[in-house]
N, C-alpha and C positions, 0 to 999 in steps of 0.2 A: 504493500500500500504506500510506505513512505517513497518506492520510486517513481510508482506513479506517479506522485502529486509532486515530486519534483520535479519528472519530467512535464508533466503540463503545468507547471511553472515558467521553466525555460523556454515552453514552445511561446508560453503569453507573453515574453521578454522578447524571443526572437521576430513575433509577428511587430511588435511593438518598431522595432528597429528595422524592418525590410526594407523601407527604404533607405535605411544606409548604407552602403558599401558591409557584406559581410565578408571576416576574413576568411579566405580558403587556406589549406595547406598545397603546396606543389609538390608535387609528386612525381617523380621517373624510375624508370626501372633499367637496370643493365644488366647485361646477359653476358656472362665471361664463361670464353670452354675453357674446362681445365682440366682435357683428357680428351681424347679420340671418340671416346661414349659417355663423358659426362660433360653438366654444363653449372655455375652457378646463376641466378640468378639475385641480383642486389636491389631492393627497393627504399627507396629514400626518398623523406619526405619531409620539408622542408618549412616548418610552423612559422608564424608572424609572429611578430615580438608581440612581449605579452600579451599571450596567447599562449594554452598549451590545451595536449592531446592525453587520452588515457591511454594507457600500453596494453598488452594483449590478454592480461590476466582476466579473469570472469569471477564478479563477485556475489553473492546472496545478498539480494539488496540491496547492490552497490550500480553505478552508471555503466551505460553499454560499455564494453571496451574494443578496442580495436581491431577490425577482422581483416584479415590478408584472406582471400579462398581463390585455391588454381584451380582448382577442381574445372572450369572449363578449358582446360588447356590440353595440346594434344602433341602426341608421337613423344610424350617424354613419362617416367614413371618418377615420383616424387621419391629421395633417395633421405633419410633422418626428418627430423621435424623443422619446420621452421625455427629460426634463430634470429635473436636481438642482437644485432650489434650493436646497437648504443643502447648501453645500461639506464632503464629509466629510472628515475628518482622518487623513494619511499614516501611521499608527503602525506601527513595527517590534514585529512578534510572535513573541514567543522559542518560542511551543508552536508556529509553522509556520515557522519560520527565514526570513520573507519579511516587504517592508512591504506593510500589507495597509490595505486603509479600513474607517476604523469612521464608525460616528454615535454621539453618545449627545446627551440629553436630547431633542432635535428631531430628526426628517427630513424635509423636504418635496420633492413630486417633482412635476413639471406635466407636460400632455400636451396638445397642440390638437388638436382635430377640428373636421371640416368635416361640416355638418347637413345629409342627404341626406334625409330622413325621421322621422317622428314618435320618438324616440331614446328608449335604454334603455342608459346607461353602466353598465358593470359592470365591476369592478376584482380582481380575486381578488390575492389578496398573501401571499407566501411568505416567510416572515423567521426569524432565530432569535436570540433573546434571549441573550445571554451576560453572564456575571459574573464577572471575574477571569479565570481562564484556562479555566470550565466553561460550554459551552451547555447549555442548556435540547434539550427536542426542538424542531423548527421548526414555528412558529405560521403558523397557513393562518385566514384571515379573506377572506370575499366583502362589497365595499362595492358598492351598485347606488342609481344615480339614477334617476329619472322621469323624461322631458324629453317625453312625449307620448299619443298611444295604440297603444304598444307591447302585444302581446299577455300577458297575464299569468296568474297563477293564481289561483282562487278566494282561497286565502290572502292573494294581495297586493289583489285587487278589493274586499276586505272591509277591509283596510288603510286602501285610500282612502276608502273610505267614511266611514271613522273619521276620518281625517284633515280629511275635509270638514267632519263635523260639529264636531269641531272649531273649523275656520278659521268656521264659522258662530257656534258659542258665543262665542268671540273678538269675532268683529265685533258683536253682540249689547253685549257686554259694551263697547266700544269707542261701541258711539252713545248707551247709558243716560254715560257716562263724559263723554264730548262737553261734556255742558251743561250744565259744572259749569268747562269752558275758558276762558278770559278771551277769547276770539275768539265765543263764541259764547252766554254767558253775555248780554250787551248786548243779546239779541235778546227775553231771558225779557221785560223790559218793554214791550216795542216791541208783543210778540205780545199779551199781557193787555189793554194802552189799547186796541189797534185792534180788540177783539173786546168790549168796555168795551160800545158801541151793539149788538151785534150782536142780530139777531131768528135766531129758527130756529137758533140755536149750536150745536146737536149736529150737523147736517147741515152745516155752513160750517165747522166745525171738523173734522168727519171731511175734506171736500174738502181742507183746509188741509193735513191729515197727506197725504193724498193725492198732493198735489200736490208736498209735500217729497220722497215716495217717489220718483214719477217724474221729478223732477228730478237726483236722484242716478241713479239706475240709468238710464235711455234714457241720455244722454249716457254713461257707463259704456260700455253696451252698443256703442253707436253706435263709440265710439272703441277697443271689443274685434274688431268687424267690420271696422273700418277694418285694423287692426294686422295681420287673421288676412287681409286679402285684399292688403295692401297692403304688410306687412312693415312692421317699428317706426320705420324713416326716418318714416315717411309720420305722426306724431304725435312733435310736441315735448312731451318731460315738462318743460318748463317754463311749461307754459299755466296749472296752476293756482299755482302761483309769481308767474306773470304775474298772476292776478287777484286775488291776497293782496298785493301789493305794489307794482305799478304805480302810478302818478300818477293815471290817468284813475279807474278803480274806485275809487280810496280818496277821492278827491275829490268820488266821485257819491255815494260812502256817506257821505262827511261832511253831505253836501248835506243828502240825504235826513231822516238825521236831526236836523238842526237844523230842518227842515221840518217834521218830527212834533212836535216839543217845542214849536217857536210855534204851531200847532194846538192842543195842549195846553194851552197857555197861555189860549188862549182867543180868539187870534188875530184866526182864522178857520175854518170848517171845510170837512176833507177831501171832495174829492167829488171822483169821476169822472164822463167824458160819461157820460149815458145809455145808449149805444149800447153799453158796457162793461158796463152793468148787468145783473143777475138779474133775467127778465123779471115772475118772483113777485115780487119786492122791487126798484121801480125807487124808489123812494125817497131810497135814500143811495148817492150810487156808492162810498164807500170801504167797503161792505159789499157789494158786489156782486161774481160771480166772478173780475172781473178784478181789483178789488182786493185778492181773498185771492191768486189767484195771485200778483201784482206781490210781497206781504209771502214768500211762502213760497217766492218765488227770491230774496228780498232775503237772506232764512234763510241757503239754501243756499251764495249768494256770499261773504258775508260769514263762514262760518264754514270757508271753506277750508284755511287758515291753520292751524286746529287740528286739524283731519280729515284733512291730509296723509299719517299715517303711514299709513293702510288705503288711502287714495288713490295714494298712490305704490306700496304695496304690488302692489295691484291691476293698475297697471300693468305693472308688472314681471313678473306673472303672466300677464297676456295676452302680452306679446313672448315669454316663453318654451316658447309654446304652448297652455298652459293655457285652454279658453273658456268653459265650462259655470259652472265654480268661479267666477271672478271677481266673474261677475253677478249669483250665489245669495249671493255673502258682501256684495256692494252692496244686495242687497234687504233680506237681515239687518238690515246695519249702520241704513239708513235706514230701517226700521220702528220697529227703538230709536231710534234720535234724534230719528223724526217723534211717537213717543208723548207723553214730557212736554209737549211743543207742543201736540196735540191737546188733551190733558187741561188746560192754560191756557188756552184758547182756549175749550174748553166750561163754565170757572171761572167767568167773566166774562160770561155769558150768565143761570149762575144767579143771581150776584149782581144783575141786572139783573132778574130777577125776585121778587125781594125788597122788601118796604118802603125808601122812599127816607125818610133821617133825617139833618136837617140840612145836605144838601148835601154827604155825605162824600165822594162819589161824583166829586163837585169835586176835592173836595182831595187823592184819589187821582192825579187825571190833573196836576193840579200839580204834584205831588213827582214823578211819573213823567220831567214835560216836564225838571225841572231836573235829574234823570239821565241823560235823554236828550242835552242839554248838554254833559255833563260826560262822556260816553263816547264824542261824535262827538269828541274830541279824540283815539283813538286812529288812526283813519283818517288825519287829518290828520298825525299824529306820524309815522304807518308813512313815507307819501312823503314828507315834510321827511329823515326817516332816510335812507333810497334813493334820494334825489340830493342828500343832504348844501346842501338850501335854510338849512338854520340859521335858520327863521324861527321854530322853537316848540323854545326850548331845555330841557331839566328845571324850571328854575327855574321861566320862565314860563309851562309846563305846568300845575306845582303851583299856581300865584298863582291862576291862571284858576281850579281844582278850588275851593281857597278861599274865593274867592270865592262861586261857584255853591250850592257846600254851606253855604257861610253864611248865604248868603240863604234857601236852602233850610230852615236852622236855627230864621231868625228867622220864614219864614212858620209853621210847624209849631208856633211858640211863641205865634203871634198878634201880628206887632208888625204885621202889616201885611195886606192882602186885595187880592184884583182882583177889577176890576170886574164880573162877572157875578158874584160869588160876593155871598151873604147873609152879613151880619152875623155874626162867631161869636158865639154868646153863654155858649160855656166852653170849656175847655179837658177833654178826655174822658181818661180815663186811659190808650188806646192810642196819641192824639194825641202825649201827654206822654211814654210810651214811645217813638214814633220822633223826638220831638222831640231827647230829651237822647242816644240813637244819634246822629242827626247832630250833633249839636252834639259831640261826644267824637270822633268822626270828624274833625272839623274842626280839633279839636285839633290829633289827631295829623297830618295833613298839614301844620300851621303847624311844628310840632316835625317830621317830615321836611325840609320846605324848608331848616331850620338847621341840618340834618344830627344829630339830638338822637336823632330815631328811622330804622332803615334804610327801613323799608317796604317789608321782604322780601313781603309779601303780596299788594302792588299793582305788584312786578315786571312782571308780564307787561302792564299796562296803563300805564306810564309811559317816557319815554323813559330810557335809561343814564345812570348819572352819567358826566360826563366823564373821561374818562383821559389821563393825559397819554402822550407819543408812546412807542412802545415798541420793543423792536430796533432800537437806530440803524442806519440804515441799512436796514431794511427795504423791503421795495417796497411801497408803500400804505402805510406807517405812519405819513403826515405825515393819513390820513383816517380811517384804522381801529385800532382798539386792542383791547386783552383786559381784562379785569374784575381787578381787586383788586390792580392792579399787576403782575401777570403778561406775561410778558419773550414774544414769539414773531412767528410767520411768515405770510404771509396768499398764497403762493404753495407750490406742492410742490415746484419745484427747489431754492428755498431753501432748505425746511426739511430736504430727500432732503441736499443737501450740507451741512449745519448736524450733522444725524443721524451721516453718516460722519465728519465730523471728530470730534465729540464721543464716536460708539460709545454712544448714545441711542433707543430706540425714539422713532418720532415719534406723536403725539396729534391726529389729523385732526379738528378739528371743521368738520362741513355745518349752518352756519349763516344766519344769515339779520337783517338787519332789521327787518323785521315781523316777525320767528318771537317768538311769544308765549312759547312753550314754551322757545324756549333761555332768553330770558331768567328766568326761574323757574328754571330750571337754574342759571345763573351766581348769583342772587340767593341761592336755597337751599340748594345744595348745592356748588358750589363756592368757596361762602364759608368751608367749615370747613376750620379751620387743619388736619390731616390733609390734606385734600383740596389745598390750595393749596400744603403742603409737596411731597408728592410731584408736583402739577404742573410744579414749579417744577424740584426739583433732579432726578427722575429722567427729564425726557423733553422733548421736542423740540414745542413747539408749535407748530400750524398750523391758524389759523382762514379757512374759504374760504366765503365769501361768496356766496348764491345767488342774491341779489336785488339788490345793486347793482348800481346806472345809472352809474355812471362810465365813461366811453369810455375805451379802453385805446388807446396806438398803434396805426398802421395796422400795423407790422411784428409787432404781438401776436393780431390774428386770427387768428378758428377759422374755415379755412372746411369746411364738410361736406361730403357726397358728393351731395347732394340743391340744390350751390350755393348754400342759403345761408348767409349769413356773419354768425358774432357778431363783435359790434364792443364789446359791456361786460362791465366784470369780473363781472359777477351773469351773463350767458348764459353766457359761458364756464366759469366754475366750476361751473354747473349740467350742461353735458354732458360736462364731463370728469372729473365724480365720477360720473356715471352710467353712463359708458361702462365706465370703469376698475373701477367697485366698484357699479355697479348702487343706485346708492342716488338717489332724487329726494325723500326726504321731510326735516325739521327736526326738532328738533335729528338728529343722526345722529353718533356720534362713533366712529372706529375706530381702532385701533393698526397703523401700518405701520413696515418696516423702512426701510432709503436710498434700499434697489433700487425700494420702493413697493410689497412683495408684504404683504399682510396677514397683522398676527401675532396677532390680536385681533377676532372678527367684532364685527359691528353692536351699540350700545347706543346704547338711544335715553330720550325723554324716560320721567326714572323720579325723584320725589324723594327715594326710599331714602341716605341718602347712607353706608349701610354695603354696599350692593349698588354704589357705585360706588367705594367704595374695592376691594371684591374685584375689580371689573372694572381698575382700573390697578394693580392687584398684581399683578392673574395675568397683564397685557397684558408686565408688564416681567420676571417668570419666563421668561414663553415667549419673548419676546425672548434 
């Protein structure tokens, strides 16, 4: 009886108030696999200030409390019972004369399932908002996820549609974006000199784009088939990890291009067998099909590294079911990024049909070769970085750059010529334009070296300046450091017991060595005193490393269920941010609590730095 008349109390309070704004709770649900046939699911729900919710317990006598029911959900089996993650709070409530649990600001609740079939989670949720001693009526909200091809309705069919098109715009938007990367930018010259001789260029240049297409997508595909027949053991999302950062790749691409730049130089010239050649054009093997293919997978490897985010994406969308999508947003994405290539590639064809005047044509492929120089130095940087060889430190990265572009300064000014070239006999007013560019450029590198200028701009292509050791005591801090002086952790049990002692949200960053893009991060946007404040005094750093080669004790091995075993800190951080948070791409930065549940989804590379103060504002709110 006394709940009755409580509750049509409340209801005569709430009709009283309809027309005011009533507060709601927001509510999302996320769906993390954390197994080949399981999945969690996280609901979290997000109170207005003062305001709070009743928790899930059920009393005699006491106010509804709060109902989670899956029960419409399908292709999955509910695996233990639903679970609080956030501990609600015992209060004694004078209007029920009993202690009763409330929530207020946060609730999260989890739930495993076991994946029987193509799944459709559905969560309906029954709650009531209260304020003081008055509820609201109770708020009824349906969350529902996708996980396959669950049957559905016209409304939701037409949903996805949308949603595809979408993920297609996106990736679209994502390969035009691409080629403007410090990972993949290096390639713009590479593509122009070798298309520089080309005959028939419209046709070799369309192949080229071509052959970019299909290098992205088949393998795509190949490793979507694999996953859908074979279950996600059966593919390491560390593979293209592995070819942005290994020793062996970054070595062959160094190779490579100091091989193109002595070509350029006048060397020697490129050719392949015959037997490689275009049988209309046996002429020149480096213009024959094999030689555009061999350039347009040199493309594809070497620009891994910045392509990650749609890459890992992708993958993570195949393991969760998804197959059709995948390979339609892979075709997208590589048709934009094959484009600007195509159209350099048929640039350097017309020019080649053009009046030749003065031998510019020279001096084009010269200034090319001494950037090609000066950019194989990032390959080399990446693996000196990811097994800490300490053979190319910042310093003598820059000296090397200096040099290169100086020389490069003083050809373009005429103090000097090579030997196949003719005589200059002036200096042309575009010569004299790229002339005094390099030379001002060269400057500023000499004013970097002395630390005069930062050289936020060439971040993503130089190694880090050194840092000194940080967290005494840290695990890996006598080889790993954080940028600007910044204090933190390079493991998660550290930082999970660092978090509880202090009562700290922790700042997960998935970074990398060779990641171009974090570095641009650190340089641009976590240099701002805002940003470095609040890293500093409100939160718990922890940077995990994707790609280092450091062997780790034998008693620190991962070993999987498919037998095999990491043995370095770069494998290991890479599957066990993937397993845990489903994330395989660079930068990738999240906010988690001690326990390790996430308070803060994914942000990734963005140089807004007022979009990422909002993101560690709201990370340490919801915290």
């Amino acid at each position: 009886m006394k709940k009755l008349l409580l509750s049509i109390f409340s209801l005569i309070i709430a009709i009283g108030v309809a027309a005011q704004d009533v507060p709601q709770i927001d509510w999302s649900m996320e769906i993390k696999q954390t197994s080949d046939s399981t999945l969690q699911a996280i609901i979290t729900g997000f109170i207005p200030d003062n305001c709070y919710s009743y928790g899930l317990k059920t009393y005699d006598d006491g106010p509804n409390p709060t109902i989670l029911d899956f029960s419409a959900s399908q292709g999955v089996e509910a695996e233990g019972d639903l679970v609080t993650v956030t501990p609600p709070e015992v209060i004694y409530d004078e209007v029920w004369g009993m202690e009763i649990e409330h929530f207020s600001s946060e609730a999260v609740f989890s739930q495993n399932f076991k994946i029987v079939a193509p799944y459709r989670i559905v969560c309906n949720i029954e709650c009531s908002v209260c304020e003081g001693h008055s509820c609201y009526p109770p708020q009824r909200e349906e969350l529902v996820s996708e996980g396959g091809a669950a049957s559905s309705s016209e409304e939701e069919k037409s949903g996805r549609k949308g949603a595809l098109w979408a993920l297609i715009i996106e990736a679209i938007l994502w390969g035009f974006a691409a080629l403007l990367t410090p990972c993949v930018f290096p390639m713009v010259p590479m593509t122009v000199s070798f298309f520089l001789k080309g005959t028939n260029s419209k046709l070799k240049a369309a192949l080229y784009g071509l052959f970019i297409v299909l290098l992205y997508t088949v393998p795509i595909a190949l490793i979507i088939l694999l996953t859908r027949f074979f279950g996600g053991e059966a593919v390491s999302v560390g593979i293209f990890n592995w070819i942005a950062t290994a020793w062996l790749p970054n070595l062959l691409f160094f190779a490579i291009f100091i091989f193109f730049a002595l070509s350029f130089f006048g060397l020697f010239n490129i050719e392949l067998p015959a037997w490689m050649g275009n049988k209309s054009d046996g002429k020149s093997g480096r213009d024959s099909l094999g030689g555009i293919f061999f350039l347009a997978l040199t493309l594809v490897l070497v620009s891994f590294s910045c392509t990650g985010p749609i890459v890992g994406s992708v993958l993570i969308k195949s393991i969760q079911g998804e197959f059709f999508v995948p390979i339609v947003t892979m075709l997208a994405f590589s048709l934009a990024f094959a484009l600007p290539f195509v159209l350099l590639a048929m640039f350097p064809g017309l020019l080649k049909s053009l009046p030749k005047s003065g031998g510019w044509l020279d001096s084009v492929k010269i200034v090319i070769a001494f950037i090609e120089v000066a950019l194989s130095l990032k390959f080399l940087s990446v693996a000196d970085q990811t097994y800490h060889w300490g053979i190319l430190p910042r310093s003598l990265y820059l000296v090397i750059w200096i040099i290169t572009f100086g020389a490069m300064s003083l050809y373009l000014w005429g103090a000097y010529k090579f030997p196949h070239e003719a005589p200059l006999k002036k200096l042309r007013p575009v010569r004299i334009g790229f002339a005094t560019i390099s030379s001002a450029f060269t400057i500023c590198l000499i004013a970097g070296l002395f630390n005069v200028l930062p050289l936020k701009a060439l971040s993503g292509y130089l190694p880090p300046q050194k840092q000194e050791t940080v967290s005494s005591g840290a695990k890996y801090s006598d080889f790993l450091s954080f940028p600007h002086g910044l204090t933190g952790y390079f493991t998660l049990e550290e930082a999970q017991t660092a978090s509880k002692a202090e009562g700290k949200p922790i700042f997960v960053q998935f970074t990398g060595h060779g990641c171009v893009n974090c570095r641009e991060m650190e340089a641009r946007v976590w240099s701002d005193p805002q940003v470095l404040d609040i890293l500093k005094n409100k939160y718990i750093l922890c940077a995990l490393y994707g790609d280092d080669k450091t062997k780790v004790p034998e008693a620190e091995w991962l070993y999987k269920k498919d037998g095999k075993v990491l043995k370095t800190l770069g494998e290991i951080n890479t599957y066990v941010v993937y397993q845990k948070y489903g994330i395989s791409s660079q930068p990738a930065y999240l906010v988690i609590d001690y326990k390790g549940n996430v308070v803060k989804d994914l942000y990734s590379y963005n140089l807004s730095i007022k979009d990422f103060i909002e993101y560690l504002e709201s990370g340490c709110v919801k915290f």
